[in-house]
N, C-alpha and C positions, 0 to 999 in steps of 0.2 A: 727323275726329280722334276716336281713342277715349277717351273720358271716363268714369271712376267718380267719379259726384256726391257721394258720400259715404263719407269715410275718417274714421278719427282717426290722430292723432300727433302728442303732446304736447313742445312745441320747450323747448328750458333754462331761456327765462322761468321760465313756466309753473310748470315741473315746481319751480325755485328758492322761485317765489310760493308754492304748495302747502307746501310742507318748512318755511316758515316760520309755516304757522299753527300753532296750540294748540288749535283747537277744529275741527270738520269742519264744511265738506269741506276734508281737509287729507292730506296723505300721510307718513307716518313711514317714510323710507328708500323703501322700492317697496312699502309697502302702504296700499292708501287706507284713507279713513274718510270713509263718509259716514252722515248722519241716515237711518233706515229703513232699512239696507241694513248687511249681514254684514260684519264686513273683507273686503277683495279684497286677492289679492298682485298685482301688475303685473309683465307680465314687460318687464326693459328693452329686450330687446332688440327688443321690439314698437315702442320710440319711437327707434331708431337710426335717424338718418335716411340716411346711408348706404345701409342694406340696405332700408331702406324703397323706395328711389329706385332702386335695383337689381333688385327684385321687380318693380316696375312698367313697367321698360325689358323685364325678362324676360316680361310680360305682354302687353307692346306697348302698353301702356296711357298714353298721351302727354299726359294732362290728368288730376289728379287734386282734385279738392274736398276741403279738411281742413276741419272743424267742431271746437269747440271741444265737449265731452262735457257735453250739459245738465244730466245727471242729474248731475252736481257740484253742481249747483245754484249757480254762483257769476250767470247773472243775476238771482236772486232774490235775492241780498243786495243790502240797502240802498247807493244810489247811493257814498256814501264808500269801501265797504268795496269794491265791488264793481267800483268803476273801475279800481286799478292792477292787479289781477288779470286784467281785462279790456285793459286795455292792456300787460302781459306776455303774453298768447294775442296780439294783433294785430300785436307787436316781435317775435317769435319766431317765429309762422308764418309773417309776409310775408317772414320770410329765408332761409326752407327752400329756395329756390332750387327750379328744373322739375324733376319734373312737377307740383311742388304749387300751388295756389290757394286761395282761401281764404273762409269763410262767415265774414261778421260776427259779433260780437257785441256784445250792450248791455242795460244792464239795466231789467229789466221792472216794475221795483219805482221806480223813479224816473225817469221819460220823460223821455229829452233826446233828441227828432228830428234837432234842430240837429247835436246828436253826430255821431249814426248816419250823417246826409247826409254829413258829413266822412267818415267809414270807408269809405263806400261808394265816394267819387271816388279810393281808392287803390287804386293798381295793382296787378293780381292780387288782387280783391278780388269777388266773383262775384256775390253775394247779403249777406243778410241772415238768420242762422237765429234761430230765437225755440223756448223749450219750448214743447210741447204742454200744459204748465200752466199758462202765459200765456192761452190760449186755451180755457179747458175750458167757456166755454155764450157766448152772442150776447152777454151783457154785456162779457164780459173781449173779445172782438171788439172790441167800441165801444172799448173802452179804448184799444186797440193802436192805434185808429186814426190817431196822431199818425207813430205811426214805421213802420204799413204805409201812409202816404201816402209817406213821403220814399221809399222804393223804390219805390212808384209811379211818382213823379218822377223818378227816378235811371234809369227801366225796370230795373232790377235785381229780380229772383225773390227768393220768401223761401222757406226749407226748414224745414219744422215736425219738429221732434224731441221724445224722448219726455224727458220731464223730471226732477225730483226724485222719488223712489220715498218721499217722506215720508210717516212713519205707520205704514210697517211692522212689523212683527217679525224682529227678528237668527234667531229662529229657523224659517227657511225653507232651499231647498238654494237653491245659488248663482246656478239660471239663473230663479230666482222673480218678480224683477222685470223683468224682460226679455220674459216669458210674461203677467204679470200684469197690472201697472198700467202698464207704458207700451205696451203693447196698447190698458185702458181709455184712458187717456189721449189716444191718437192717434184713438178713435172719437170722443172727444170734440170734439175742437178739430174733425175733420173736417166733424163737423155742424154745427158750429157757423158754419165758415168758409162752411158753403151755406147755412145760416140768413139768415147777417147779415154774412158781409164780401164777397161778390160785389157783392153791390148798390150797399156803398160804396167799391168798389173795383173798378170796372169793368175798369183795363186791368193788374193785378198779374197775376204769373205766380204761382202756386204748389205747392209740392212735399210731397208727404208720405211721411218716411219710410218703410222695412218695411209699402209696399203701404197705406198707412195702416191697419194692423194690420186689412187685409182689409174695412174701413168699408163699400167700394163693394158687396161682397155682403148687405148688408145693407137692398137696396130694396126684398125682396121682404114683409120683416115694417115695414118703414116702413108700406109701402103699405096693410097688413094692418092697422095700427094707426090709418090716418085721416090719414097725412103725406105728403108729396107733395115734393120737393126739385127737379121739373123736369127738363129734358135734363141730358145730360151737360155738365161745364163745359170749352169745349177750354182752359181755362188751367189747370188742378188737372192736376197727375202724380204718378205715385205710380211712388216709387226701390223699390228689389226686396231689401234687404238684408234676411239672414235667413231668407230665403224661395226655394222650388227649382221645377222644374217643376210640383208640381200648385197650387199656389197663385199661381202665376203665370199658367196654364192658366185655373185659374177666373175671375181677376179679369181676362185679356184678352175671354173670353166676355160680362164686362159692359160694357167700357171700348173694345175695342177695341184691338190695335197702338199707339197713335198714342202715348199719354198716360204707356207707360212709361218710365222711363229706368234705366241700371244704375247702383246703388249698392252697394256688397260689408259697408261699413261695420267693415273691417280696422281693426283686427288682429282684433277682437269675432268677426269670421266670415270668411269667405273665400270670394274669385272662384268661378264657376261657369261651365263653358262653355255659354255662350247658344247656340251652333250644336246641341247635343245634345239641346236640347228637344223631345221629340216632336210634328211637324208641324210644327215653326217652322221650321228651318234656317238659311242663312246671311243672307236676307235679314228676319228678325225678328230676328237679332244684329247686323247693321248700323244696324237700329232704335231699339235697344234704346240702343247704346254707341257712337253718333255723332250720327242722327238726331233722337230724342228729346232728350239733353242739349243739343245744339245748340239745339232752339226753348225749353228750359227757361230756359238761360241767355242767350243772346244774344235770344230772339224772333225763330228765323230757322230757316230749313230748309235747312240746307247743298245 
């Protein structure tokens, strides 16, 4: 089955929850507002689900992953604030109807595992996604470790995204935080996840988005520096959004085939044909966009 692990598209909950705040992350008509970050205008027709579901027939693409978009930052509001917003993304997505499926969400600011176990036993419900500011050194690791046991237990995979772009400056060009901090952000949590959540977290599957902003090439100045992270982990994958043949070139020379999986991370970017890579062909595209997502999410090699 072809699967992109990682899409967005925000269902009418949502988008209603959003239009009704007063303070960011909030959306005035189709243009967001979030803390750190420029206005954005949204195009609507990016959250048609309609044409979304159409694109993806026309892509042959039969399973699609929606995430809720961290950098909102809505699981970082406080648990009051931040549950019916959370529960508008999980009433809205799970109705988007095939090809979509959907990443949890829950907030990181007020641990309820008990929650998240419930989210996870509903149908068409894949994983668990958490920001990559959850996660930024081996402490916040420890922390999460309530609600990365429950997907443990659920065997359900978590997918690490990049998070709130807080602390920025409005004046930057628009693709500054996308290039920037959740770059940093994604090397963060990745280290951190090999620091200190493997060990406590022996049988979790986990994903990091955008190649984890390239993290895995980075053993060679670890090394240089006196650190050491070990083999490769075969549960860590790293989705490909954002990123085109040579970066994906480079990080299979470290990783190997095995551990990629395709994510496009639409509307934000758009599909690539995986058969076109040079020296890959059609059998690192069946890899890539059956193979891979198959053992991400289910723990299984079709």
């Amino acid at each position: 089955m072809r699967t992109d692990c990682h899409q967005h598209l925000w269902p009418a909950p949502l988008l209603e929850a959003l239009r009704a705040r007063r303070t960011p992350p909030r959306l005035e008509g189709w243009t967001l507002h979030l803390p750190g970050e420029p206005p954005t205008g949204i195009d609507p027709a990016a959250h048609d689900v309609t044409a979304r579901a159409a694109a993806e027939r026309a892509d042959g693409t039969r399973r699609v992953c929606v995430s809720l978009s961290s950098p909102l930052g809505l699981e970082h509001l406080p648990g009051e604030e931040a549950g019916p917003l959370l529960e508008a993304w999980h009433s809205g997505a799970l109705a988007l109807g095939d090809p979509f499926v959907v990443w949890a969400a829950t907030p990181v600011s007020d641990l309820d595992p008990d929650a998240l176990a419930g989210v996870l036993t509903r149908e068409r419900v894949v994983g668990w996604q958490v920001p990559a500011t959850a996660m930024a050194d081996p402490a916040a690791v420890d922390r999460l470790a309530p609600l990365l046991a429950a997907c443990e237990r659920a065997g359900k995979p978590v997918l690490v995204h990049p998070g709130p772009a807080a602390g920025g400056s409005a004046d930057v060009p628009g693709w500054w935080p996308a290039l920037v901090p959740y770059v940093q952000q994604l090397h963060a949590a990745w280290t951190a996840w090999h620091v200190r959540g493997r060990a406590r977290h022996p049988g979790l599957r986990v994903a990091f988005v955008a190649l984890a902003g390239l993290a895995v090439l980075h053993h060679e100045r670890l090394t240089a520096r006196g650190g050491a992270l070990g083999p490769l982990d075969p549960g860590v994958f790293y989705e490909t959004s954002s990123y085109g043949p040579r970066a994906i070139d480079a990080v299979v020379r470290v990783t190997g085939v095995d551990p990629l999986v395709l994510g496009t991370d639409r509307p934000y970017a758009q599909p690539f044909d995986a058969t076109a890579l040079p020296g890959f062909g059609a059998a690192f595209a069946h890899a890539l966009t059956t193979t891979g997502p198959a053992r991400l999410l289910e723990g299984k090699t079709p």
